[in-house]
C-alpha positions in Angstrom: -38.9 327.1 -53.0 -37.1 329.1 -50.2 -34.4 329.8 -52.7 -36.8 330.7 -55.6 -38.4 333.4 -53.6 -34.8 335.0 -52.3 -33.5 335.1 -55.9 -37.1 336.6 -56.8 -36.3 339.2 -54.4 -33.1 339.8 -54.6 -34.4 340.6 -58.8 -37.3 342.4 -57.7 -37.5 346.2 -59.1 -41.4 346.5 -57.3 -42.0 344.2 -54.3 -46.2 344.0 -53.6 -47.4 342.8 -50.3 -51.4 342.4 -50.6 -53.6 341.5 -47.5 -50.6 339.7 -45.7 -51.2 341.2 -41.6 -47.0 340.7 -41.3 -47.6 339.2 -37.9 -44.7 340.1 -35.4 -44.2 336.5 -35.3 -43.7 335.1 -38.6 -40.1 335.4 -38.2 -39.9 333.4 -41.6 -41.0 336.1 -43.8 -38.6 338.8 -42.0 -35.3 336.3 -43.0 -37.0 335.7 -46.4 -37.2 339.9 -47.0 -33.9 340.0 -45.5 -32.4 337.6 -47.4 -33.7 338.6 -50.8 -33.1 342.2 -50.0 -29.4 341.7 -48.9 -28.0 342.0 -52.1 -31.0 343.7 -53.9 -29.9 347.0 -55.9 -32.6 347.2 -58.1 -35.7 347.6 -55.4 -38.0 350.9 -56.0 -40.5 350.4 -54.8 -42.4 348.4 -51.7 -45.9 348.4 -51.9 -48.1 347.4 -49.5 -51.8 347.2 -49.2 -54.3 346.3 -46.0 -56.7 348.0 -44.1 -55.4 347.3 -40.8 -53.3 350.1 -39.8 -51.2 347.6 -37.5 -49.9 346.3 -40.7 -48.0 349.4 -41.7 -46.8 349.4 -37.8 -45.9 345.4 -38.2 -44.0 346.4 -41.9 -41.9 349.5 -40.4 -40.8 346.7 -37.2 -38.9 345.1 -40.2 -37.7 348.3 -42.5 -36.5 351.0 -41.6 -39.0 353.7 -41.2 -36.1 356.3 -43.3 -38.0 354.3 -46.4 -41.2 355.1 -45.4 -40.4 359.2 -45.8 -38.0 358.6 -49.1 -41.4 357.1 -50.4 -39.4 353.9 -51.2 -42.2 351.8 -49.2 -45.6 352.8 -50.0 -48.5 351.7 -47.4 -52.1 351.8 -48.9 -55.2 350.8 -46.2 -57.5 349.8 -49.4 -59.3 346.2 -49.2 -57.3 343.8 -51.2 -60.6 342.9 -53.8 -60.1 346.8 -54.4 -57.1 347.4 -55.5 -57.0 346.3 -59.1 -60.0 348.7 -60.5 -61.0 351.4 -57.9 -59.5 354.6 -57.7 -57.2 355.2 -54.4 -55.8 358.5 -54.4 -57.0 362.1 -54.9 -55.6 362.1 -58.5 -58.1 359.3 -59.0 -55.1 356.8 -59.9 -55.6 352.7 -59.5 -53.1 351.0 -58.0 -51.8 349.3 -61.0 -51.0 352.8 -62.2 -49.1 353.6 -58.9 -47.3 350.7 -59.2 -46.6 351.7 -62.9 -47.8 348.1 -63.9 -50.5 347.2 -65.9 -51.3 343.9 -64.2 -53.6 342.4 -67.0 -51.8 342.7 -70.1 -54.1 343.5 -73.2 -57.3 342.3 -70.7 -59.2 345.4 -70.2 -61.9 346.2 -66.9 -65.5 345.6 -68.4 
């Protein structure tokens, strides 16, 4: 499994972290990010999204905070049930448009 998720990574164009509090302590997902990002020249984007604002503080322990103002990683404080349908910026955008994703295929919100 551990290899599964490096090689995702190491693919990943978008990379979307929803609800997870990065704890300081889970020094498994830091190697896993590390690991997957190593060799990663595709990554555009890191998204992630929490309300906690200790989250953001907990992501930029692992990244460099240089990606944070090249807009590389993105950190949005909306609840997780929110993110799919509700409007999170002033342009009245939903995340799956900021991510430039439609995350349902041919399913539309009803």
């Amino acid at each position: 499994m551990w290899d599964t998720a490096v090689r995702a990574l190491t693919n990943a164009t978008r990379i979307v972290i929803i609800g997870f509090s990065i704890p300081p302590t889970d020094i498994h997902f830091k190697y896993l990010l590390a690991a997957g990002l190593q060799e990663n020249i595709s990554l555009r984007k890191i998204y992630c999204v929490n309300t906690d604002p200790e989250v953001e503080v907990n992501l930029f322990k692992i990244l460099r905070e240089d990606l944070k103002e090249q807009k590389m990683v993105v950190f949005s404080g909306v609840r997780s049930e929110d993110i799919f349908f509700t409007p999170v910026t002033p342009g009245h955008r939903t995340l799956p448009e900021l991510f430039e994703r439609s995350f349902f295929g041919h399913i539309t919100q009803g």
